[in-house]
C-alpha positions in Angstrom: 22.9 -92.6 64.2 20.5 -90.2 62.6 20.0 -90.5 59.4 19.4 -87.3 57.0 17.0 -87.2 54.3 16.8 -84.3 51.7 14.3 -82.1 51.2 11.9 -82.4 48.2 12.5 -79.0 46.1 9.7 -77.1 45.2 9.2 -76.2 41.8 9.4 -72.4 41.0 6.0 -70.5 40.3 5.8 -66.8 39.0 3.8 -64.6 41.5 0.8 -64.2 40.0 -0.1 -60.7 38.6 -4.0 -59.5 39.5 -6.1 -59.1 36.9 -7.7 -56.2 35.8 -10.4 -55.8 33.4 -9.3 -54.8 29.6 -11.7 -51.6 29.9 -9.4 -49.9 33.1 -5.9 -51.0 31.0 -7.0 -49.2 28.6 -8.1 -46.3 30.5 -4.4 -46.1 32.3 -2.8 -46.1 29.1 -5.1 -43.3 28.2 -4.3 -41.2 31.0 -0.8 -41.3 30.4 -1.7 -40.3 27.0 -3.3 -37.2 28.5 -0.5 -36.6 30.7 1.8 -36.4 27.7 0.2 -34.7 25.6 -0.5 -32.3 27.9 3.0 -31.2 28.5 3.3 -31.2 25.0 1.1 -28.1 25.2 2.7 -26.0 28.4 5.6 -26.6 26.1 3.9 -24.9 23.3 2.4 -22.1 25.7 5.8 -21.1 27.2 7.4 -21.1 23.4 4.3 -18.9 22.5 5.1 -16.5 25.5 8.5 -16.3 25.0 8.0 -15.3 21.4 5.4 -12.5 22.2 7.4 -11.3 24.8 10.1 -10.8 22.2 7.8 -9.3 20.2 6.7 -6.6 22.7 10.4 -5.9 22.8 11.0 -6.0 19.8 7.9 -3.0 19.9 9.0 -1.0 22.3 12.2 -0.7 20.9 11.7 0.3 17.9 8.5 2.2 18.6 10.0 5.3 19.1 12.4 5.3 16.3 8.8 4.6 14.5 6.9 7.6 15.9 10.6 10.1 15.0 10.2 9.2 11.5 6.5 9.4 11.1 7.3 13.4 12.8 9.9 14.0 10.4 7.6 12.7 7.2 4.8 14.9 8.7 6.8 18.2 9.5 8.8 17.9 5.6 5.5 17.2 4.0 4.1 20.1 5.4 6.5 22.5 3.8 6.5 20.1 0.3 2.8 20.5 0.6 3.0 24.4 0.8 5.5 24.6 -1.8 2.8 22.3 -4.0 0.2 24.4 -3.4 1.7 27.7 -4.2 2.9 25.5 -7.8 -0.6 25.0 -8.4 -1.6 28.2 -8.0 1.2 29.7 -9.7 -0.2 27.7 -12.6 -3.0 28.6 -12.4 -2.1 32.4 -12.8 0.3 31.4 -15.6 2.8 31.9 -13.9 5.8 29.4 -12.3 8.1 29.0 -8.9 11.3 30.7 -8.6 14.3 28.8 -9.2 15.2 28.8 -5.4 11.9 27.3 -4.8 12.3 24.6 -7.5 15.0 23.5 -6.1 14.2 23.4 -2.1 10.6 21.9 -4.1 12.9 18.6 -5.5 15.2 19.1 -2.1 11.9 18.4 0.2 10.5 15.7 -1.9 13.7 13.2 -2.2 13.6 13.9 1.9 9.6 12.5 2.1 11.1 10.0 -0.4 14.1 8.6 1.5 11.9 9.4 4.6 9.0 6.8 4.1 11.2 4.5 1.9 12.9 3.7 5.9 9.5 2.6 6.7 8.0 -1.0 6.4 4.3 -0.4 5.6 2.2 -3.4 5.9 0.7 -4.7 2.5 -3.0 -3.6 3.6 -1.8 -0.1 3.8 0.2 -0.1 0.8 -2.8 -1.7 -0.8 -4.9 0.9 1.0 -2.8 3.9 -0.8 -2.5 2.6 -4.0 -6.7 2.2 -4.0 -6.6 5.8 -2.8 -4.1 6.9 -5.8 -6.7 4.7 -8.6 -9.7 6.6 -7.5 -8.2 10.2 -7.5 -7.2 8.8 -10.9 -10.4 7.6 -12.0 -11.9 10.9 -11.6 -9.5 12.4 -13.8 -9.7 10.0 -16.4 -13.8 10.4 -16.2 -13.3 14.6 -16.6 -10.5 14.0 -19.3 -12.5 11.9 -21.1 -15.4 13.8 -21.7 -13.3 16.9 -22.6 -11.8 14.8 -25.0 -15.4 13.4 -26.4 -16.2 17.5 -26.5 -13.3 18.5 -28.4 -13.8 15.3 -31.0 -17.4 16.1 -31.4 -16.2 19.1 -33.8 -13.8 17.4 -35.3 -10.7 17.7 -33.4 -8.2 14.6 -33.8 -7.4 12.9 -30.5 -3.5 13.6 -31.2 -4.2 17.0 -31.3 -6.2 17.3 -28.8 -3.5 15.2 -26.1 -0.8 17.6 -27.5 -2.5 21.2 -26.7 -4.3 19.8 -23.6 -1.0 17.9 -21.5 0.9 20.5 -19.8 -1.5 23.2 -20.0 -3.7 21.3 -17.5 -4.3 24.1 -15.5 -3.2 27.1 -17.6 -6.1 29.8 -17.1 -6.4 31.4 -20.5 -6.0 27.8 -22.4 -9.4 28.4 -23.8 -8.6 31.5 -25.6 -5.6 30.0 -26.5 -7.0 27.6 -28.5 -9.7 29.4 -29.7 -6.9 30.6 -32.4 -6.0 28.1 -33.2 -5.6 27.8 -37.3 -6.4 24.2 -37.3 -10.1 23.5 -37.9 -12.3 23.1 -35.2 -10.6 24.5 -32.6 -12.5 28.1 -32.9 -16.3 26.6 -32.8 -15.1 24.0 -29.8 -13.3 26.9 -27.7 -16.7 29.7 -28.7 -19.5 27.5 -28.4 -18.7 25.1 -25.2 -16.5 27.3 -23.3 -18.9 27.0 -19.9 -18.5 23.3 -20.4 -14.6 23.8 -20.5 -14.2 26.0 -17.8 -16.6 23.7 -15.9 -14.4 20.8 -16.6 -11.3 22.2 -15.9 -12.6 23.2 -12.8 -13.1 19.5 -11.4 -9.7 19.2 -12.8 -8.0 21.7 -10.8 -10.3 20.7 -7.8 -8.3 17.0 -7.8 -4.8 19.0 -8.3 -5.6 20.3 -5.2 -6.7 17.3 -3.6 -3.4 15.5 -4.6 -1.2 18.1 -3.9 0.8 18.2 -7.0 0.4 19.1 -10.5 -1.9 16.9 -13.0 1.4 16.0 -15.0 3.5 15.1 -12.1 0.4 12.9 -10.6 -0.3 11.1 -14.2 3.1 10.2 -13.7 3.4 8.3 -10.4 -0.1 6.6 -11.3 1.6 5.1 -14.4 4.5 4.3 -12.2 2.8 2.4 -10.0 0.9 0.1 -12.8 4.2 -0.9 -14.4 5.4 -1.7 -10.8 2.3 -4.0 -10.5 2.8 -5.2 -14.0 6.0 -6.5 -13.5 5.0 -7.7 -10.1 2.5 -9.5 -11.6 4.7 -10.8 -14.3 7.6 -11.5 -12.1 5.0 -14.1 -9.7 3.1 -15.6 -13.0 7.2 -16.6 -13.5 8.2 -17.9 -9.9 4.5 -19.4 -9.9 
């Protein structure tokens, strides 16, 4: 009878893993590093895309509601223009604009108004305009000034001076109206610098020209514009 014996069992060992030098582990870990971040970025391209090709959309779209409104502004400020210029002359010849063209005057401007009010300028060109508006200003400030330093030279009060000399910006004969003046002064300033008056007032109605609009109405929207950047300023010192 045959007799049988059981096997010895073998003890359990873990295949062993090869080994691989520290420098190419960390090399591997690297490159999937790379890998990842690199689909990190086609992630980033394809959201960039998408968003500039909403953009160009967004463009065309809206370009040619863009390019209607700039032709309207254009064509009404062409006949507000006109109607500006004939103002200034009419000034200028003592003279005004018929009621019918006061009117269609204020009609045309509140349509540039609403007109370009539609529009989102960027801040560079509103910057860009309002830099334009300071230095027609400037110049006017510089002419005023010295007329003012002329008339005070023979004694004419500043008051006095600001209340003949605002709304008569352009009047033609303003000289010999306040050469009668009865208030003292007024005679020898209008007799003896007259060329230097008429000179001035010259440069003065060179810039109403430029602008478009009479001296009083311009004064106006340059001191409209400082308060709005003096309560724009005061308004962020606030928030700041």
């Amino acid at each position: 009878m045959r007799v049988l014996t059981p096997k010895k069992s073998r003890p359990f060992q873990q295949k062993a893993r090869p080994h691989k030098p520290a420098g190419e582990e960390n090399k591997a870990e690297e490159k999937t590093g790379e890998e990842g971040e690199s689909n990190d970025d086609d992630d980033d391209d394809d959201d960039e895309f998408e968003n500039n090709l909403s953009l160009s959309a967004m463009e065309a779209e809206l370009k040619p509601q863009v390019v209607e409104t700039f032709d309207l502004i254009a064509n009404t400020y062409a006949k507000l223009r006109k109607l500006h210029d004939e103002q200034v002359e009419q000034k200028l010849a003592s003279s005004t604009l018929t009621d019918k063209q006061l009117k269609k005057l204020n009609t045309l401007k509140a349509e540039v108004i609403a007109e370009v009010k539609s529009l989102s300028l960027h801040n560079g060109r509103i910057e860009a305009l309002v830099e334009q508006l300071y230095d027609i200003n400037k110049g006017l400030v510089r002419i005023e000034g010295r007329l003012l330093r002329l008339a005070e030279s023979y004694g004419i009060q500043r008051e006095d001076f600001l209340s003949e000399y605002h709304g008569n910006e352009l009047a033609p004969d303003w000289v010999d109206t306040i050469s009668t003046l009865p208030k003292p002064g007024w005679t020898n300033f209008a007799v003896a610098e007259r060329d230097m008056i008429e000179e001035l007032r010259e440069e003065i109605k060179t810039l109403a020209t430029e602008t478009g609009m009479d001296i009083a109405e311009y004064r106006k929207i340059v001191h409209k514009v400082q308060k709005g950047e003096r309560e724009a300023a005061i308004a962020k010192k606030r928030n700041g």
